[in-house]
C-alpha positions as CSV (number, residue, x, y, z in Angstrom):
1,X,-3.6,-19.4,2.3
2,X,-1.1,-16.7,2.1
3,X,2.4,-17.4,3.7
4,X,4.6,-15.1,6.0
5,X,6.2,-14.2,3.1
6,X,2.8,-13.0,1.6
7,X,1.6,-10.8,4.7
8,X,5.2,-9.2,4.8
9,X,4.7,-8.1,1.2
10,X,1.2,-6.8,2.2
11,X,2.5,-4.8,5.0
12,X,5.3,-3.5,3.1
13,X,2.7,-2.6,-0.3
14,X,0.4,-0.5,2.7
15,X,3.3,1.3,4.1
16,X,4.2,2.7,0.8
17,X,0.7,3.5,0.1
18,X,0.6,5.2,3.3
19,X,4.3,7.3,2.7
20,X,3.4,8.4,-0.6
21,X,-0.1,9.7,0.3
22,X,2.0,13.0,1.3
23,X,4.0,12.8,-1.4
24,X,0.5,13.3,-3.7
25,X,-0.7,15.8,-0.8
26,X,2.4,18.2,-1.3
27,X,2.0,18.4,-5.1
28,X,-2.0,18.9,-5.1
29,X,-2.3,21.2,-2.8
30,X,-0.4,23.9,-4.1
31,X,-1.9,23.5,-8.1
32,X,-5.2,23.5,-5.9
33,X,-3.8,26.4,-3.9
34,X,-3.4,28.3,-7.6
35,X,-7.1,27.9,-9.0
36,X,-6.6,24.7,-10.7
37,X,-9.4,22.2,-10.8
38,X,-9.9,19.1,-8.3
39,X,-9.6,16.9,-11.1
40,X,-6.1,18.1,-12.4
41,X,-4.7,18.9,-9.3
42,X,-5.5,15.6,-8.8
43,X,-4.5,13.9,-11.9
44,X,-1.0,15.7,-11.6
45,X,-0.4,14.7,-8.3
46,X,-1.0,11.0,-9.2
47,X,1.3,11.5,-12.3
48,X,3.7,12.4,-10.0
49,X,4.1,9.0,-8.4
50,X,3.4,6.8,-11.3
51,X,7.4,6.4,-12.1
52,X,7.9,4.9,-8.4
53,X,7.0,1.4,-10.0
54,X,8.8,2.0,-13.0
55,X,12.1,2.9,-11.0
56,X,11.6,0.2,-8.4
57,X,11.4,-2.2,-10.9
58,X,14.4,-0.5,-12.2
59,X,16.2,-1.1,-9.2
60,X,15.5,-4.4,-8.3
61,X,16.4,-5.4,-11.7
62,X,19.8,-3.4,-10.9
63,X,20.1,-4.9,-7.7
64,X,19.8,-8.1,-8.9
65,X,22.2,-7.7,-11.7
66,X,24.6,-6.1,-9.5
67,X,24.4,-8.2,-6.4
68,X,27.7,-8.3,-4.8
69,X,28.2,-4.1,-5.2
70,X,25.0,-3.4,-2.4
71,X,27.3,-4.1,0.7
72,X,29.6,-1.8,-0.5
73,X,27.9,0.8,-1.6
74,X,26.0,0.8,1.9
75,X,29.3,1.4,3.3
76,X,30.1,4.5,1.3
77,X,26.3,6.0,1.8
78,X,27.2,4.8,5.8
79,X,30.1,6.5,5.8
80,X,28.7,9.9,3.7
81,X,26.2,10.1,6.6
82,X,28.4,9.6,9.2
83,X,30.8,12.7,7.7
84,X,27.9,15.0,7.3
85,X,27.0,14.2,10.7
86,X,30.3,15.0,12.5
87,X,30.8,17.9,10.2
């Protein structure tokens, strides 16, 4: 039986399927656009996403490592937004 814990990481693995669809789209359609074939349009537009699990894992091995510098660094990116907005 899967737990909460299970059908939140579910949810979360279909809502990045589901963002990076157009991620793919964007990068197809213009080498299909061009004359290319379906099959490397296609093949470079999945080569395109294939460092997202690399560089997640990345990230939450950084994370991880790092763990007290997140709430910090949330601040500064906070606070960058917050000056680009009022500017």
């Amino acid at each position: 039986m899967c737990s909460s814990w299970c059908w939140r990481g579910l949810a979360l693995a279909l809502g990045i399927g589901i963002q990076n669809f157009p991620e793919w789209l964007v990068v197809s359609a213009p080498l299909r656009r061009e004359g290319w074939s379906r099959r490397k349009a296609f093949m470079y537009g999945q080569a395109s996403g294939a460092v997202e699990p690399i560089a997640g894992v990345i990230g939450a091995a950084a994370v991880i490592w790092m763990h007290p510098l997140p709430p910090y660094a949330l601040s500064f990116a906070a606070g960058a937004m917050i000056y680009v907005v009022v500017e």
